[in-house]
N, C-alpha and C positions, 0 to 999 in steps of 0.2 A: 544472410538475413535470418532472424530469428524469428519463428516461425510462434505467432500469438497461441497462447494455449486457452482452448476453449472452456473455461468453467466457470461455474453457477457462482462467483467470487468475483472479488477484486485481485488485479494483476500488477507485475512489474515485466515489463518485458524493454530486456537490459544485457546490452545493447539493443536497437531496433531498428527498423528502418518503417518509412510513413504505410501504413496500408490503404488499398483502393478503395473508399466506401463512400456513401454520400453522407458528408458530414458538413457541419458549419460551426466554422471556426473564427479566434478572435485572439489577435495576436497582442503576446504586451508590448506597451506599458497599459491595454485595453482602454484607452482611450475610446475606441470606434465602438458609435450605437446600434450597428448598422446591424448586430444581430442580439436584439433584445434581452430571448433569453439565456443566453452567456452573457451576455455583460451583467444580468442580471443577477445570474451566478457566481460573477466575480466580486460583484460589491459585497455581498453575503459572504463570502468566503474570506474578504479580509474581514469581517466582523467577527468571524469564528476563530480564525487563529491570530484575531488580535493578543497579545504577549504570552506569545511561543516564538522567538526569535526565529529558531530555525525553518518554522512553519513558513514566516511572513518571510524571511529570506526568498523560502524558494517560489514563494509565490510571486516576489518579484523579479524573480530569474528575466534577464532582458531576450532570452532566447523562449520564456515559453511559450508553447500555443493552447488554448482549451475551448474543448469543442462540445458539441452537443452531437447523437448520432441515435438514429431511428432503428440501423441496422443491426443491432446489437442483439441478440441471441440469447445465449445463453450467461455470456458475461456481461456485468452491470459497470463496468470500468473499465481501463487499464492505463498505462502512461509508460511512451515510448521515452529513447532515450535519443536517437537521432533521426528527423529532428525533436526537440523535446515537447513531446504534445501528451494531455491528457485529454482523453476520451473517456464522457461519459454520454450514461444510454438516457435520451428524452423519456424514454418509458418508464423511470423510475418514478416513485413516488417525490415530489419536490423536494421534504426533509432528507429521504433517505440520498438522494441524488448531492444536497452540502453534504453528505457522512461522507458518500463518496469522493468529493474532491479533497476532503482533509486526510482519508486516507492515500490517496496517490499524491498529493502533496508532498507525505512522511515517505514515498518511492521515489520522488523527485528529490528529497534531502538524503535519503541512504545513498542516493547517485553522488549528491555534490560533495558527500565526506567522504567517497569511496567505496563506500559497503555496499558493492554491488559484482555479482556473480561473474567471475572472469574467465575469457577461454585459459583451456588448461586443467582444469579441474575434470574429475572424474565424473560419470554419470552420479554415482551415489553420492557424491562431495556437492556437486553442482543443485542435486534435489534438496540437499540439506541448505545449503543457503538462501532459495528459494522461500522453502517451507519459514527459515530465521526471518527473511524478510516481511514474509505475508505476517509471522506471528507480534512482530515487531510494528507493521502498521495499525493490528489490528489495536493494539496494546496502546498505541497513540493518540488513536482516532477514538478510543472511549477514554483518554484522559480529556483531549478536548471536549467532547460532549459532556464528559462530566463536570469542569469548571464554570462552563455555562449552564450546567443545569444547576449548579450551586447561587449564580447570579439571577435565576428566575428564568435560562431561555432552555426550554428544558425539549425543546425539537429535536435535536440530531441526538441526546441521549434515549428518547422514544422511538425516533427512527432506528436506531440499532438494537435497541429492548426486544421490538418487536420481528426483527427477522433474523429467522430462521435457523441462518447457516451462523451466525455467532452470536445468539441469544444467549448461550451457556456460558461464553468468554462475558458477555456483560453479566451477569450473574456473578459471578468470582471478581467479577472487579469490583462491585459493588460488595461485595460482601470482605472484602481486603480494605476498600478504603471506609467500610464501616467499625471496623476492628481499628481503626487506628492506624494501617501501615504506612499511609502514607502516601505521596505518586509516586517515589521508586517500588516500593511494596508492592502496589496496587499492581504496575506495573508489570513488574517480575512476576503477579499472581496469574495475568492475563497473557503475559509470554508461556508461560506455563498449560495455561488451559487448551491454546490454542491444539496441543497436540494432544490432549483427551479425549478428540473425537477421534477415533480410528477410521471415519468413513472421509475426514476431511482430511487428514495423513495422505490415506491412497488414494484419495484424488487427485490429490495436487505432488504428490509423487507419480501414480501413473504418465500424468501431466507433462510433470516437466522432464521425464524420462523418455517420453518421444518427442517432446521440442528438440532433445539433447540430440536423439537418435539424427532427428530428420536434417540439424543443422552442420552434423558430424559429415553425415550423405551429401548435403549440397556445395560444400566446401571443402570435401571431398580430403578431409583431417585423418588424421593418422590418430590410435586409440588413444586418451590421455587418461595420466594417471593421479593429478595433482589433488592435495588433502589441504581445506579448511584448518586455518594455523586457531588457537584460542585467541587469536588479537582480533580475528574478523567480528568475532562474536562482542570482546569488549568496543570494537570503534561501532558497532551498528547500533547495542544495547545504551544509546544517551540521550536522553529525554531531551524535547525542543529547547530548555533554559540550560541545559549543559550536565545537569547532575547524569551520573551512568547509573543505570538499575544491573539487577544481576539478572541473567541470561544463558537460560543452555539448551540444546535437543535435549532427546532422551537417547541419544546415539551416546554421546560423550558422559552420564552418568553412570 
C-alpha cells in the first residue's frame, strides 16, 4: 500500500488502496441524494469541465467514488487509484474545494492514459513523475478556470488567484495567455513555473521520497533502478481536447 503523502497540496496517490477516515462518499453514476453536499459537488463539477473530453470522461468513470472529509489536515485533496476515490477536505473554501476536484479529476485522467508512476522506477525517477504529474494537474486545473472565467464564471479562476501555494503558476499563465500563446503555450508556461518555486520542489520531493522509502520497507522490494523514458512525459503533457503542450523537468534540460 502506498503510504498518502502529507502536503499543504493536492495529491495523486497511485496506485492506493482506501484509507481509514470518516468520510462521506457517493458513488457513480451519483445518482443518490443521500449526501447533499457531494452530489452537490458533482453537479458543479460537470458544469466546470463541461468540453474538456477527457475531464468529463473521467468524471464518468463507472468506478468512481467522491467524498467529502473533515479529517483532512494538512492536504486539501488527493485521489486514490484502487479503489478510485477522490477525497476532498469539507474545510475548504466551496470555490476552492471545484478547483480541487478538476484538479484530481486531471489525476484520475493521467491514470486512465497511463501516465502514472510505476513500481520499478528509482526513488529520483519516481520523484520526478510525481512532481510531472502535480505540474501537469496544476497546468489543467487553471486552463479550466480560465475558460470559464472567459464565459463570465470567474470562481474557480479567483479561487486559485488567491491561494497561496500556486498563485505564482496562475500568474504566468495569465500572463502566457495574455501574450497570445495560447492553451498549449499557456500550458507549457504553467508546467514550467510549477518548478520555480524551490520550497514547492523539496516538498513534494522530500515527500514522495519517504512514500517511496516507506513502501520499499513494507513490501519488503529489493532496490530499483528504473529511469522515466521521454515518452512518459509526451503521453502525460495532452491537454483534455487532445492537442499535446511541450513539457519537461529541469532534470532533463
Amino acid at each position: 500500500m502506498w503510504k498518502i503523502m502529507r502536503l499543504a497540496a493536492l495529491m495523486l496517490v497511485c496506485p492506493g488502496l482506501a484509507v481509514a477516515e470518516d468520510i462521506l462518499c457517493l458513488m457513480a453514476p451519483f445518482e443518490d441524494q443521500s449526501v447533499p453536499a457531494v452530489a452537490s459537488l458533482v453537479v458543479q463539477a460537470r458544469k466546470d469541465v463541461a468540453g474538456f473530453p477527457s475531464l468529463e470522461s473521467a468524471l464518468n468513470d463507472p468506478a468512481l467514488e467522491i467524498c467529502l472529509s473533515d479529517k483532512l489536515i494538512l492536504e486539501l485533496g488527493y485521489m486514490l487509484v484502487s479503489p478510485r476515490r477522490i477525497v476532498i477536505s469539507s474545510l475548504a473554501a466551496p470555490d476552492l474545494r471545484r478547483a480541487i476536484v478538476v484538479h484530481e479529476l486531471r489525476h484520475l485522467d493521467q491514470v486512465r492514459s497511463g501516465a502514472c508512476p510505476r513500481p520499478g522506477l528509482s526513488m529520483e525517477e519516481n520523484a520526478r513523475a510525481v512532481m510531472a504529474n502535480e505540474a501537469d494537474a496544476n497546468a489543467v486545473s487553471l486552463l479550466v478556470a480560465w475558460e470559464g472565467r472567459q464565459d463570465g464564471k470567474e470562481a474557480l479562476w479567483d479561487a486559485l488567484k488567491a491561494w497561496d501555494s500556486t498563485k505564482d503558476i496562475v500568474a504566468r499563465f495569465e500572463e502566457a495567455m495574455t501574450a497570445g500563446d495560447g492553451a498549449a503555450g499557456a500550458a507549457a508556461a504553467a508546467f514550467a513555473q510549477w518548478y520555480a518555486s524551490e520550497a514547492r520542489v523539496e516538498r513534494y520531493y522530500l515527500s514522495s521520497c519517504s512514500d517511496y522509502l516507506d513502501r520499499e520497507d513494507q513490501d519488503h522490494r529489493l532496490p530499483s533502478y528504473g529511469t522515466l523514458s521521454d515518452r512518459y512525459f509526451r503521453q502525460l503533457c495532452i491537454l483534455p481536447g487532445g492537442a499535446a503542450y511541450d513539457c519537461s523537468d529541469p532534470s532533463s534540460r
